[in-house]
KOLLOKOL-264132 format. One line per 8 residues: their letters; for each residue x, y, z of C-alpha. Coordinates in nm, 2 decimals. Layout:
N
a = X,Y,Z ~ ...
***
This chain:
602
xxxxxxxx = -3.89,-8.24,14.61 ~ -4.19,-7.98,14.60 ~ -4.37,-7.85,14.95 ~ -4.72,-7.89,14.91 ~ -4.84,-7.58,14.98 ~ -5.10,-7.46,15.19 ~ -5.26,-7.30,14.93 ~ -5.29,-7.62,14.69
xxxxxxxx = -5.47,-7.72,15.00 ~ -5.66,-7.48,15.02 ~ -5.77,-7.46,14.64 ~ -5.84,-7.86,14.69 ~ -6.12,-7.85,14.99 ~ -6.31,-7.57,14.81 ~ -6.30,-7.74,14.50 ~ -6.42,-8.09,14.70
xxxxxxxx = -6.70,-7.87,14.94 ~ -6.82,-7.68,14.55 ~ -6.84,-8.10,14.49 ~ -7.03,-8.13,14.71 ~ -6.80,-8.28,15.03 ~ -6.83,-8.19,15.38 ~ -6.64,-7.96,15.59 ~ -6.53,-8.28,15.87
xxxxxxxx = -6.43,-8.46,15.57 ~ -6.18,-8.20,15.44 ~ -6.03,-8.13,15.80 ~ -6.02,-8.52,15.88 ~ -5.79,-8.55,15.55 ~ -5.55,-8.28,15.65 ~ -5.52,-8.28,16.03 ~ -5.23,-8.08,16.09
xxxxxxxx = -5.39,-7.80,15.83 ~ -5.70,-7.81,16.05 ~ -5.72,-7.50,16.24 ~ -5.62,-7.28,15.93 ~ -5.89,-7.43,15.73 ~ -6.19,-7.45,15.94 ~ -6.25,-7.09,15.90 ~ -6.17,-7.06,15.53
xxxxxxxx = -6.32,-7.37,15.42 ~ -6.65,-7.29,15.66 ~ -6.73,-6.97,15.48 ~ -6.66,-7.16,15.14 ~ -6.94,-7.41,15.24 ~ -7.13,-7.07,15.32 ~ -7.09,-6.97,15.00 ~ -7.19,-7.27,14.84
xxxxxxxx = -7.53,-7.28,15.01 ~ -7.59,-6.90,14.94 ~ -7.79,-6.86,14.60 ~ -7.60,-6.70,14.29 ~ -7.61,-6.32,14.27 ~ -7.52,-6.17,13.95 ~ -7.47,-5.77,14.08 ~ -7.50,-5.48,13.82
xxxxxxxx = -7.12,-5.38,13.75 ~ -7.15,-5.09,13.91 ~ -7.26,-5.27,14.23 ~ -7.00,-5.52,14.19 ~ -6.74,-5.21,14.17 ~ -6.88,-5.06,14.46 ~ -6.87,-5.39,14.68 ~ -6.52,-5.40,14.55
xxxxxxxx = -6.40,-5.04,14.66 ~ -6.57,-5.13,15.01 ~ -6.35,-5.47,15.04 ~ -6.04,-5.23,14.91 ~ -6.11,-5.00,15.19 ~ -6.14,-5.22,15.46 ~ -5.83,-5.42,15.35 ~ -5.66,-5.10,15.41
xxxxxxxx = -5.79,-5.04,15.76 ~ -5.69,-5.39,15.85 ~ -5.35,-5.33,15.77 ~ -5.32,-5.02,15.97 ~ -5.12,-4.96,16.25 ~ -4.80,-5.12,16.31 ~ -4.86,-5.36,16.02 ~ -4.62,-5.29,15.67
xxxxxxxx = -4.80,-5.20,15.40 ~ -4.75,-5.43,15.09 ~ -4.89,-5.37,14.73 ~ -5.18,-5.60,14.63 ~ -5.15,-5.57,14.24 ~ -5.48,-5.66,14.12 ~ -5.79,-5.53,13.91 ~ -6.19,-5.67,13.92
xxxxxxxx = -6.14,-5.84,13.61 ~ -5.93,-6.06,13.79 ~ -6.14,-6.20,14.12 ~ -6.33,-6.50,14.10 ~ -6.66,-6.48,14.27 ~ -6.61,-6.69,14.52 ~ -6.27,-6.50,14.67 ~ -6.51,-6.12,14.62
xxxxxxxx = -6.73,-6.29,14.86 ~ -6.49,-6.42,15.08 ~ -6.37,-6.10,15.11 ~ -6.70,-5.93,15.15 ~ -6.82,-6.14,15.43 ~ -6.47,-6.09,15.65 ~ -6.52,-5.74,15.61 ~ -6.89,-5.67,15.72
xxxxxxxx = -7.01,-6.03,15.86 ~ -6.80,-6.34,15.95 ~ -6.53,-6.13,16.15 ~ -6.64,-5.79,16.28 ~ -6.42,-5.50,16.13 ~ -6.34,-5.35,16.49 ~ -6.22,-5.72,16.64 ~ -6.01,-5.80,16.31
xxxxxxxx = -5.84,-5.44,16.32 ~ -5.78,-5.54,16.74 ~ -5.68,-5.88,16.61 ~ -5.38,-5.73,16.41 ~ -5.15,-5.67,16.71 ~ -5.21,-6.04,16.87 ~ -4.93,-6.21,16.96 ~ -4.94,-6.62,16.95
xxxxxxxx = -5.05,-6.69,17.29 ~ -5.31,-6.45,17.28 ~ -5.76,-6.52,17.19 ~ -5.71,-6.34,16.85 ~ -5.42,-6.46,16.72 ~ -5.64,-6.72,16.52 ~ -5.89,-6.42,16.35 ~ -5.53,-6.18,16.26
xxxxxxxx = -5.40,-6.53,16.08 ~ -5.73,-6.56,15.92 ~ -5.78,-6.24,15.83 ~ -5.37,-6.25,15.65 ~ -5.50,-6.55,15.45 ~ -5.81,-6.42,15.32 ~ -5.54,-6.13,15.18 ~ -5.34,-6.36,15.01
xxxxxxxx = -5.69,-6.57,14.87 ~ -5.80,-6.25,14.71 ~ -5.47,-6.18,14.56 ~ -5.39,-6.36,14.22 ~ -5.10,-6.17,14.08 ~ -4.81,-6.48,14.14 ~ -4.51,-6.19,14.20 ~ -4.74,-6.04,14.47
xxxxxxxx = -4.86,-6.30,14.65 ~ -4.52,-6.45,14.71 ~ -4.43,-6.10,14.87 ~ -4.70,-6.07,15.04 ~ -4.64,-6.43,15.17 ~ -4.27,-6.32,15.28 ~ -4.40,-6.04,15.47 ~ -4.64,-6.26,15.65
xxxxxxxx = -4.34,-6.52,15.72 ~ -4.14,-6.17,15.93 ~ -4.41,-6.10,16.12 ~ -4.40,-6.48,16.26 ~ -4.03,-6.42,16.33 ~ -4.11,-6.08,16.42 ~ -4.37,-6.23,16.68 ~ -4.14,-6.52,16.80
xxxxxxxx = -3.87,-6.23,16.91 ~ -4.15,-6.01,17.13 ~ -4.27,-6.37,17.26 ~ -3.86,-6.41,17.32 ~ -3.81,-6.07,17.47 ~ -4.11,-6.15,17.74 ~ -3.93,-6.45,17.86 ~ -4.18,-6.67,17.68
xxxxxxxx = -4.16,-7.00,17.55 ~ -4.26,-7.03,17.14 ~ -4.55,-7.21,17.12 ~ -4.68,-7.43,16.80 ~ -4.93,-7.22,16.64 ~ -4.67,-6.97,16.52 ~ -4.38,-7.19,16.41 ~ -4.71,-7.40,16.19
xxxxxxxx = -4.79,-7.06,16.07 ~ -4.45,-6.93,15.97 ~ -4.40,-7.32,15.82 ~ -4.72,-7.23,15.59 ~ -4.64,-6.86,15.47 ~ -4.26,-7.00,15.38 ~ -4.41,-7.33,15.18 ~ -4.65,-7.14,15.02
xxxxxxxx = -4.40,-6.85,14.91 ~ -4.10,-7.12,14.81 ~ -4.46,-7.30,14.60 ~ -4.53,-7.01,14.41 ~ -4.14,-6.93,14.33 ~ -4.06,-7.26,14.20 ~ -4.31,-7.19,13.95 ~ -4.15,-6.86,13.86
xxxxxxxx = -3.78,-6.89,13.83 ~ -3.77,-6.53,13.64 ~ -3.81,-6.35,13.97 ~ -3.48,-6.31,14.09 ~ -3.56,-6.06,14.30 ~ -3.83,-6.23,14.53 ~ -3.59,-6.55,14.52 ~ -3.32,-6.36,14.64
xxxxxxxx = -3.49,-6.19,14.94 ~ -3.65,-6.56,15.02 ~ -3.31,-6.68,15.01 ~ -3.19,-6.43,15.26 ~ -3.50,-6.47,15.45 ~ -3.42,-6.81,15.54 ~ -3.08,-6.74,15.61 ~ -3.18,-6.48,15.91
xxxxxxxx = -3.46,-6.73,16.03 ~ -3.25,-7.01,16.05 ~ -2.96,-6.83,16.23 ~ -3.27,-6.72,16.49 ~ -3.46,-7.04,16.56 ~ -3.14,-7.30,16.60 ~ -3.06,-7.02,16.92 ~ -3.45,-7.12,17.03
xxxxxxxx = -3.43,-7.49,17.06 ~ -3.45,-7.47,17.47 ~ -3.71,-7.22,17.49 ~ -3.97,-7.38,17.25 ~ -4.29,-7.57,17.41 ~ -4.23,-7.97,17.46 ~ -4.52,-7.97,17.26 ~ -4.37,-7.76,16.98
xxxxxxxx = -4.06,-7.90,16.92 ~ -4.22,-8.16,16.65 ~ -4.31,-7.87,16.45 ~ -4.00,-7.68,16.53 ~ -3.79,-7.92,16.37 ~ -3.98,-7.93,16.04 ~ -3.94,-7.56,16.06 ~ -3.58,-7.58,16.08
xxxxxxxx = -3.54,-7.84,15.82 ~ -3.76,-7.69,15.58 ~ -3.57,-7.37,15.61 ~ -3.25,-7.49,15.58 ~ -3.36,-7.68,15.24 ~ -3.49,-7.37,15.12 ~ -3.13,-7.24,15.18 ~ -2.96,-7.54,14.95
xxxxxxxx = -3.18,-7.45,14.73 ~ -2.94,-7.14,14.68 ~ -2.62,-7.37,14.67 ~ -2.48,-7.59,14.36 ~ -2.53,-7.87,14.59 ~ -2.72,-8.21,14.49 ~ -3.08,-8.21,14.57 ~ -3.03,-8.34,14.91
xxxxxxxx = -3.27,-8.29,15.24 ~ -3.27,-8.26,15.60 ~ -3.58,-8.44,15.75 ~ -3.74,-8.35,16.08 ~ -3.61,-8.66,16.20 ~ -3.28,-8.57,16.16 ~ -3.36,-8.27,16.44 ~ -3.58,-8.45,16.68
xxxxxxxx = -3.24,-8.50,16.95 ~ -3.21,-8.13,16.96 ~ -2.97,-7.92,16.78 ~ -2.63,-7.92,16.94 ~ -2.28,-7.67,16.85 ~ -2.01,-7.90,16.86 ~ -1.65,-7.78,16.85 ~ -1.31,-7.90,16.81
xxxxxxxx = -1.04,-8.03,16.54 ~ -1.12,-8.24,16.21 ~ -0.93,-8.58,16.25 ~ -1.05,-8.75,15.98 ~ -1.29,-8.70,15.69 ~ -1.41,-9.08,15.51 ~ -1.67,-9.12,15.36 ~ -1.91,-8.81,15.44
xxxxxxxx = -1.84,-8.91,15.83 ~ -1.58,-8.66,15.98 ~ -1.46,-8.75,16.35 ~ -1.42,-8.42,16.52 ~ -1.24,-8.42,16.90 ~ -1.35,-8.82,16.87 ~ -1.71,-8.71,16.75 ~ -1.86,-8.88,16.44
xxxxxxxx = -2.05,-8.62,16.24 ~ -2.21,-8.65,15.92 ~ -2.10,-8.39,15.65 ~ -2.24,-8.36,15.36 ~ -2.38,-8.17,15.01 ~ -2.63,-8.06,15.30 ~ -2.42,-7.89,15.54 ~ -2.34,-7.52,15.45
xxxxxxxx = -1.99,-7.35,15.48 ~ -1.78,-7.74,15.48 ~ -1.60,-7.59,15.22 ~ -1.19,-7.57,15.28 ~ -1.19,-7.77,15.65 ~ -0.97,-8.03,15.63 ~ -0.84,-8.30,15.84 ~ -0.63,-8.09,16.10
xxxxxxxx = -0.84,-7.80,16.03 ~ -1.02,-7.67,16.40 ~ -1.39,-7.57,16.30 ~ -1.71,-7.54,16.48 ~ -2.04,-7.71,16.36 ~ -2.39,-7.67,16.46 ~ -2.52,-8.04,16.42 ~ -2.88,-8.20,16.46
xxxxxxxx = -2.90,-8.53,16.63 ~ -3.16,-8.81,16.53 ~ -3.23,-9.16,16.49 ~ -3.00,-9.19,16.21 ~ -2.70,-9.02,16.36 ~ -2.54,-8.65,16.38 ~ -2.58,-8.43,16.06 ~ -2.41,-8.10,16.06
xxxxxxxx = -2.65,-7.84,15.91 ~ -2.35,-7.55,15.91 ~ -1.99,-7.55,15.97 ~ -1.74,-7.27,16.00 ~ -1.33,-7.26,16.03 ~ -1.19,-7.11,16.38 ~ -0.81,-6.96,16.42 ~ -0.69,-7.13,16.67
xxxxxxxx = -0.44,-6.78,16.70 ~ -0.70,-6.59,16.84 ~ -0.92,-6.67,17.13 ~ -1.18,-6.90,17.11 ~ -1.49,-6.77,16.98 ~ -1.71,-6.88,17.27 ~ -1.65,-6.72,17.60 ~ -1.95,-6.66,17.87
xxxxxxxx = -2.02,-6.40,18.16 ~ -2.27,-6.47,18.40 ~ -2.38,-6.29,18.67 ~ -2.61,-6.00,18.71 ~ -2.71,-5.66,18.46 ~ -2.57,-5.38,18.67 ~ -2.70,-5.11,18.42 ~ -2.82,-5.16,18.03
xxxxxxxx = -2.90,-4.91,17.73 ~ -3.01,-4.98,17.42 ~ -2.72,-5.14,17.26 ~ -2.50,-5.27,17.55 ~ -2.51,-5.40,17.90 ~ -2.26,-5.38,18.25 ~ -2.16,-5.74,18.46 ~ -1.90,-5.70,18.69
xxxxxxxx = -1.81,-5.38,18.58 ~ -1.75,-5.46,18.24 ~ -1.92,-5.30,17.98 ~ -2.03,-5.52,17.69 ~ -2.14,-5.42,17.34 ~ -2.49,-5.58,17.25 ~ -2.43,-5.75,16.86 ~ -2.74,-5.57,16.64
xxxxxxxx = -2.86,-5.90,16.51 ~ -2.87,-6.10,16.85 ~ -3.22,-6.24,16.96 ~ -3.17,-6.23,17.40 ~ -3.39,-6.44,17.53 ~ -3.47,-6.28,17.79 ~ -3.60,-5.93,17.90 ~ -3.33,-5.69,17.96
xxxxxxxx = -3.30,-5.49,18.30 ~ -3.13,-5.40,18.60 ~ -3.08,-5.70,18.80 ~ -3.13,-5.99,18.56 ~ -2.93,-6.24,18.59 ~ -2.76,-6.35,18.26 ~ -2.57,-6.57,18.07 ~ -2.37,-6.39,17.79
xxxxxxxx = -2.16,-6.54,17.52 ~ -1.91,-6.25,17.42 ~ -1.67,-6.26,17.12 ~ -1.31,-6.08,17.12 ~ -1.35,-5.83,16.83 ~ -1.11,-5.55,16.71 ~ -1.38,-5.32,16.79 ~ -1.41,-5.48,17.14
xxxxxxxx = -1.62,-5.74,17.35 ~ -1.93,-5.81,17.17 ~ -2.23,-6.02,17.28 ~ -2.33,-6.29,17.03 ~ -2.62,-6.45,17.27 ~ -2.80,-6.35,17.59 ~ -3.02,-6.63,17.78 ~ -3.15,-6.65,18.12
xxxxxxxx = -2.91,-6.81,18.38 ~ -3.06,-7.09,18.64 ~ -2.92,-6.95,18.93 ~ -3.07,-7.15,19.19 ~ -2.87,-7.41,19.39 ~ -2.87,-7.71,19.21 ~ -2.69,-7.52,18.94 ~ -2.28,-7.63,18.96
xxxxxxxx = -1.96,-7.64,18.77 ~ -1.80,-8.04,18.79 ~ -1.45,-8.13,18.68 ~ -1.33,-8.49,18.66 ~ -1.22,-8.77,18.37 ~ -1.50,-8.91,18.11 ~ -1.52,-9.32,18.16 ~ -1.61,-9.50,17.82
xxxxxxxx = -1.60,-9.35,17.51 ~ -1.91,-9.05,17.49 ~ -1.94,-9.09,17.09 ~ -2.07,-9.44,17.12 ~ -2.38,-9.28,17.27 ~ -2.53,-8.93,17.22 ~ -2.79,-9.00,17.56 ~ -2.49,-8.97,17.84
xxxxxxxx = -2.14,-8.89,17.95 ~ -2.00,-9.00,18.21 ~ -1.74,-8.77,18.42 ~ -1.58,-8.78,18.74 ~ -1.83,-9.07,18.85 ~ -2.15,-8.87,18.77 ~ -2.36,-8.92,18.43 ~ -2.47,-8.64,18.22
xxxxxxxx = -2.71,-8.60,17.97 ~ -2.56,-8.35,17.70 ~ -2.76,-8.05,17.58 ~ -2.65,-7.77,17.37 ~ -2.23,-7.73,17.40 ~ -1.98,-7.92,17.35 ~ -1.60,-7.75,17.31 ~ -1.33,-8.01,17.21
xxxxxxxx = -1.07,-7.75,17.10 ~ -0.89,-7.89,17.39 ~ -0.89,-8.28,17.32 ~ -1.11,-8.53,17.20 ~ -1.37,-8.65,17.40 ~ -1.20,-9.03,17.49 ~ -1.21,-9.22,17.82 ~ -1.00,-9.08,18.02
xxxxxxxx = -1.00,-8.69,17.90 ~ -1.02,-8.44,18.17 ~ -1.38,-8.23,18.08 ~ -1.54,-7.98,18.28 ~ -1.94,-7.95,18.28 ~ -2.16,-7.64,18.33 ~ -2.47,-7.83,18.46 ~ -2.83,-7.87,18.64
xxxxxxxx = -2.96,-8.09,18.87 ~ -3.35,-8.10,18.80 ~ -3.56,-8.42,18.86 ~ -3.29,-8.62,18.95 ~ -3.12,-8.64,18.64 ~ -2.82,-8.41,18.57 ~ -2.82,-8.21,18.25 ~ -2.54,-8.06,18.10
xxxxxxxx = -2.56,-7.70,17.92 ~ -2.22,-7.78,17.79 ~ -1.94,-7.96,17.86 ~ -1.53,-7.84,17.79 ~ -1.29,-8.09,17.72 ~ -0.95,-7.95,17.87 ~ -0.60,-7.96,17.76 ~ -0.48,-8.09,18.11
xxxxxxxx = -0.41,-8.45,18.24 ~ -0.52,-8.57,18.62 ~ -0.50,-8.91,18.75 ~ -0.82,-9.08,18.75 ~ -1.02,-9.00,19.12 ~ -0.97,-8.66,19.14 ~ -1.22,-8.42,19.05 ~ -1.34,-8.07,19.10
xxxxxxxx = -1.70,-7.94,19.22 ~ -1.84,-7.58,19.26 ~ -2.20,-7.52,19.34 ~ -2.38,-7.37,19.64 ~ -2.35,-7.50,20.00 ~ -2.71,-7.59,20.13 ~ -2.61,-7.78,20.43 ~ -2.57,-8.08,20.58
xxxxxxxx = -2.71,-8.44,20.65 ~ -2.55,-8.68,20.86 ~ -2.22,-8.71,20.77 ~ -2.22,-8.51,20.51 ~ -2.25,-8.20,20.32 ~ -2.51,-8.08,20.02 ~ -2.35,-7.89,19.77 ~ -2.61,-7.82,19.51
xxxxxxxx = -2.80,-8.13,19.54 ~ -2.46,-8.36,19.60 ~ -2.40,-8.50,19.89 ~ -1.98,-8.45,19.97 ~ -1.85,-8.64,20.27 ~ -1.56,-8.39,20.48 ~ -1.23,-8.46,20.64 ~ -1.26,-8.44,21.03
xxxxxxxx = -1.25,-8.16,21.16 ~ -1.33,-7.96,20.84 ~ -1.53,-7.63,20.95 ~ -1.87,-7.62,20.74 ~ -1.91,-7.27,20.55 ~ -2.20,-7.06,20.64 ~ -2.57,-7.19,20.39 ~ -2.56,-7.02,20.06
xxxxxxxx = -2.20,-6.99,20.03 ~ -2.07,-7.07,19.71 ~ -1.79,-7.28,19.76 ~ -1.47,-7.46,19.54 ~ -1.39,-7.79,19.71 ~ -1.06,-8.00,19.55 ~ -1.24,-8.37,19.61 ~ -1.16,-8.71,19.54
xxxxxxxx = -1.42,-8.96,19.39 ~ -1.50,-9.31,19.40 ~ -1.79,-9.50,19.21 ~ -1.94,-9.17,19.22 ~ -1.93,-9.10,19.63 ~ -1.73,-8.77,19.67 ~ -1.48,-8.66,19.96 ~ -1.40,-8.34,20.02
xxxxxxxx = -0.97,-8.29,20.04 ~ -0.95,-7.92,20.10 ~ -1.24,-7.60,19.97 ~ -1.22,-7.26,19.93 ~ -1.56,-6.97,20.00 ~ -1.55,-6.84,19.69 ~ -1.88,-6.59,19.81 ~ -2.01,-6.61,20.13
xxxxxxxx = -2.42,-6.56,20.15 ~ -2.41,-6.16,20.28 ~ -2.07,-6.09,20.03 ~ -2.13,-5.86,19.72 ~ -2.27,-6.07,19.44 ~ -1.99,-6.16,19.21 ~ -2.00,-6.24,18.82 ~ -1.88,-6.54,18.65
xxxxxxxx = -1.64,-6.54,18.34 ~ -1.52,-6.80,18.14 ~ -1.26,-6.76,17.92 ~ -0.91,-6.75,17.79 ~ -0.60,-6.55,17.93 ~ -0.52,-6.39,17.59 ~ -0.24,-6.23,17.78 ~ -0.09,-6.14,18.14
xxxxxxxx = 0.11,-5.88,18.20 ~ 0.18,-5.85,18.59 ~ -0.12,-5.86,18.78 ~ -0.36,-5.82,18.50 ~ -0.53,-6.05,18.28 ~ -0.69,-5.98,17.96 ~ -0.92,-6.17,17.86 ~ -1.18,-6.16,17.59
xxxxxxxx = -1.43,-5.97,17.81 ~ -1.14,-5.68,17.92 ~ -0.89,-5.68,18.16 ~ -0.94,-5.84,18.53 ~ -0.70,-5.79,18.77 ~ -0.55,-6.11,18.99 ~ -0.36,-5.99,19.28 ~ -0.17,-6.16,19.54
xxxxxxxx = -0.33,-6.17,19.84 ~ -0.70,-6.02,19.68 ~ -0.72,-6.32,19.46 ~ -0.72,-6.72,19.51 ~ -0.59,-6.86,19.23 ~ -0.62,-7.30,19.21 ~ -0.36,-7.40,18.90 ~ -0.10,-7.25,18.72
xxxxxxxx = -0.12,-6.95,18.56 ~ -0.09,-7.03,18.17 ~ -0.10,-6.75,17.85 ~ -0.32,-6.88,17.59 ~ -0.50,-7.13,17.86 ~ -0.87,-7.12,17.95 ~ -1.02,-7.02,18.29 ~ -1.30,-6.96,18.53
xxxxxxxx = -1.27,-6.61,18.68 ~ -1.50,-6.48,18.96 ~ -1.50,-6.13,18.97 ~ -1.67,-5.79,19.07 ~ -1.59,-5.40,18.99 ~ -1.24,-5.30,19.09 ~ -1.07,-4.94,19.08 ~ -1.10,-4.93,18.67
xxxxxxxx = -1.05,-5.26,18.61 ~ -1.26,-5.55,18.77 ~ -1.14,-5.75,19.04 ~ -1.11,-6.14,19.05 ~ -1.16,-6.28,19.37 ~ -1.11,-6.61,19.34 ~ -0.96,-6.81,18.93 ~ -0.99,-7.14,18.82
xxxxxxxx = -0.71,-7.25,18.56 ~ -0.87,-7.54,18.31 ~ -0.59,-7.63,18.13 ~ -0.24,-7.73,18.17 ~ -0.12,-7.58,17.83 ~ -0.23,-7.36,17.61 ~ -0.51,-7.41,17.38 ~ -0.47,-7.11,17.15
xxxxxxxx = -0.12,-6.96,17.06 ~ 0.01,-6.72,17.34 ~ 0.02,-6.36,17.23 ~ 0.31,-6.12,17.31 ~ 0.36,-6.08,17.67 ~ 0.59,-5.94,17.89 ~ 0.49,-6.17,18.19 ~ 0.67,-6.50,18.21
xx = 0.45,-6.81,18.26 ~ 0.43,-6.88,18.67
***
């Protein structure tokens, strides 16, 4: 299936305005092209009304070497220069004066050359697109068009990462633009299968954009997220266009639910449906990296939801003898270079190709996902953390069967609507699984930024809450938003403490059976970590983010103490190796093979 490129487009109105149509007419047949051609197609009807000029040649040279010049100046600055291969024998008349009147009438030199620096929620982002696609009009060597068209699609990336790195959220007129410059490159390539090279670098292109923008999904504009998915799926059909697969196609459509990572063990594989930890997914000639998982295999698979179900866009195998790939800190940057940060103490590496979502500094408060590496801790993602009170960790059982429905879960008498994360390496998600949810509370619904199914069993009833104490209201107490009825007698912690409380639950209505202060409001802050005990040698754990120490007496500890189990470990700086104040044990057994220890099991 061919894209339709802009430039067909393009090449279409000004042949229909030369007929004789008018401008509204153009714009009204391509709506979503609108703001891009306006300008292009208003100086064509310019052009049309402007009586023929037949210039001496060496007038016409001159104009030329003028246009040349100014070109140049344009791309000055911070811009990459790109060869334009072309000679005067090969410029149509009406693209010379195109070029002509950007350069000394229709956009003043001094406010394009400003313009080339705008970032997409800035007045002159509209004249720097304008002034790239009058460069690519005037251009009519195939090879260097494409290239310059690629260069133009890694300054949109290169503009969604700065808009990233302010804490800004990606707006539509960039993610339409970077659409346009890849159609319009992947249009001229099909045409030109010889050049290998160009193909190759598209190929790679979309490989590194695609890896970017599926990380993005929560901090593009409600408004952009139509466009976003037709990004996405036109990027990652431009990558099958490198595979021996079928012609085959994600559609928008297919995106629209968001774009979720699902993790846990292939249980069956019929039919292009594979149920993974009890989750139907579609696999397919369109998903990239399927090859050698098998039934029994553990794999993790970044999956779009839509109308017509779950389709995995990429899959990968995990070795369920190492730690799990996805671990998280949270808590706030004590100090931060160039290429790594400190939480709690601990230093970790920043990963060269990670896009963090939020501005670096001292005192940011952060959600990192770290891998365990032979070189050391490295951080994969960095995104802002919602640390306000209606933020909370739940644990309880999932009622009905989640996969029957990709709107809600129900846990522990609360129902959740799913976002990004779901980790079934420890069971699949079936009624009655023990799951513990990361989540918000935001108007009135409860969202959760991932949920865990454990490897542990608990009798229906009894469920586990941490969040923030706010307070109380008549016979009962607020913790992050929930109202948690006490036992008599029970002696309220001080407001904005964060607090563990063991509680049993019924239809939803919690009661509190004994809590712990994890932080009181004037204690040191403390960082968050969740992860798995790798190994445990005496009073120190390590885990994929370093060694913590849990100490009788220094450290609370609620479960048993497991090698190769997963839990929550609140933490600060210690005497060389960072201090847990109070752990949380999630499972019951082991979820990746125990390494060597010299500790027995407690």
């Amino acid at each position: 299936m061919r894209f339709r490129s802009f430039r067909s487009i393009l090449d279409e109105c000004v042949t229909a305005i030369q007929h004789g149509e008018t401008l509204d007419a153009c714009l009204a047949r391509y709506p979503r092209h609108a703001a891009r051609l306006k300008p292009l197609l208003g100086l064509a009807q310019k052009v049309r009304n402007t009586p023929p000029i037949s210039p001496r040649p060496w007038a016409q040279a001159t104009a030329w070497n003028t246009v040349r010049l100014r070109a140049a100046d344009l791309r000055a600055g911070k811009r990459r220069a790109a060869s334009i291969h072309m000679s005067i024998g090969w410029l149509k008349p009406l693209a010379v004066v195109f070029a002509f009147l950007l350069a000394v009438g229709a956009t003043s030199g001094v406010t394009a050359f400003a313009a080339q620096d705008a970032l997409p929620n800035e007045t002159l982002y509209p004249v720097k697109l304008f002034t790239e696609d009058v460069r690519v009009w005037v251009t009519y060597d195939d090879s260097s068009k494409a290239d310059i068209l690629l260069d133009q699609s890694d300054e949109r990336m290169d503009e969604i990462e700065t808009l990233v790195s302010h804490g800004d959220r990606i707006p539509e007129n960039v993610l339409a633009a970077l659409q346009d410059r890849n159609e319009d490159a992947l249009a001229i390539l099909e045409d030109h299968p010889e050049e290998t090279v160009l193909w190759a670098r598209a190929l790679k292109q979309s490989e590194s954009q695609e890896s970017v923008l599926i990380d993005l999904w929560d901090v593009v504009q409600p408004e952009a997220r139509v466009e976003y998915t037709e990004v996405v799926a036109d990027i990652h059909n431009a990558r099958l266009r490198g595979t021996d697969a079928a012609v085959a196609r994600i559609e928008a459509a297919d995106l629209a639910g968001g774009i979720r990572t699902i993790t846990g063990t292939v249980e069956a594989a019929d039919g292009g449906v594979w149920t993974v930890g009890g989750y139907p997914i579609n696999v397919d000639e369109r998903t990239i990296g399927a090859l050698g998982i098998a039934p029994g295999s553990t794999a993790s698979f970044t999956v779009g939801n839509g109308s017509r179900g779950r389709y995995a866009l990429f899959a990968s195998l995990i070795n369920t003898a190492a730690a799990p790939t996805d671990a998280f800190v949270v808590g706030k940057i004590e100090e931060v270079t160039k290429d790594r940060v400190r939480i709690g103490g601990q230093w970790i590496d920043l990963d060269s190709d990670i896009l963090p979502k939020v501005p670096l500094r001292k005192g940011q408060t952060v959600q990192i996902t770290v891998n365990k590496t032979n070189a050391g801790t490295i951080a994969s993602q960095v995104s802002a953390f919602a640390s306000s009170s209606l933020t909370f960790t739940y644990e309880g059982n999932i009622e009905g069967d989640p996969a029957d429905s990709s709107e809600f879960w129900t846990i522990g008498g609360l129902t959740f609507t799913p976002s990004t994360r779901l980790d079934l390496t420890g069971g699949a998600a079936v009624d009655g699984a023990r799951a513990l949810v990361e989540a918000t509370w935001s108007g009135g619904q409860l969202t959760a930024q991932s949920i865990t199914v454990l490897n542990s069993t608990v009798p229906d009833g009894q469920a586990y809450l941490v969040g923030t104490f706010e307070g109380t209201r008549p016979g009962f107490w607020v913790v992050s938003g929930h109202e948690v009825a006490p036992r008599n007698n029970m002696e309220e912690p001080e407001p904005g403490s964060i607090v563990a409380l063991d509680v049993t639950e019924d239809d939803g209505a919690l009661t509190i059976k004994q809590f712990d202060v994890i932080r009181g409001p004037d204690d040191e802050p403390l960082s968050r970590f969740t992860g798995t005990a790798i190994s445990i040698e005496g009073t120190i754990w390590n885990m994929e983010i370093g060694e913590v120490r849990v100490a009788s007496g220094a450290t609370e500890v609620s479960g048993r103490q497991v090698v190769g189990a997963r839990a929550i470990v609140w933490y600060g700086p210690g005497d060389g190796v960072s201090q847990a104040t109070y752990v949380h044990v999630l499972d019951q057994d082991p979820v990746v093979q125990p390494q060597a220890t010299s500790a027995d099991q407690q």
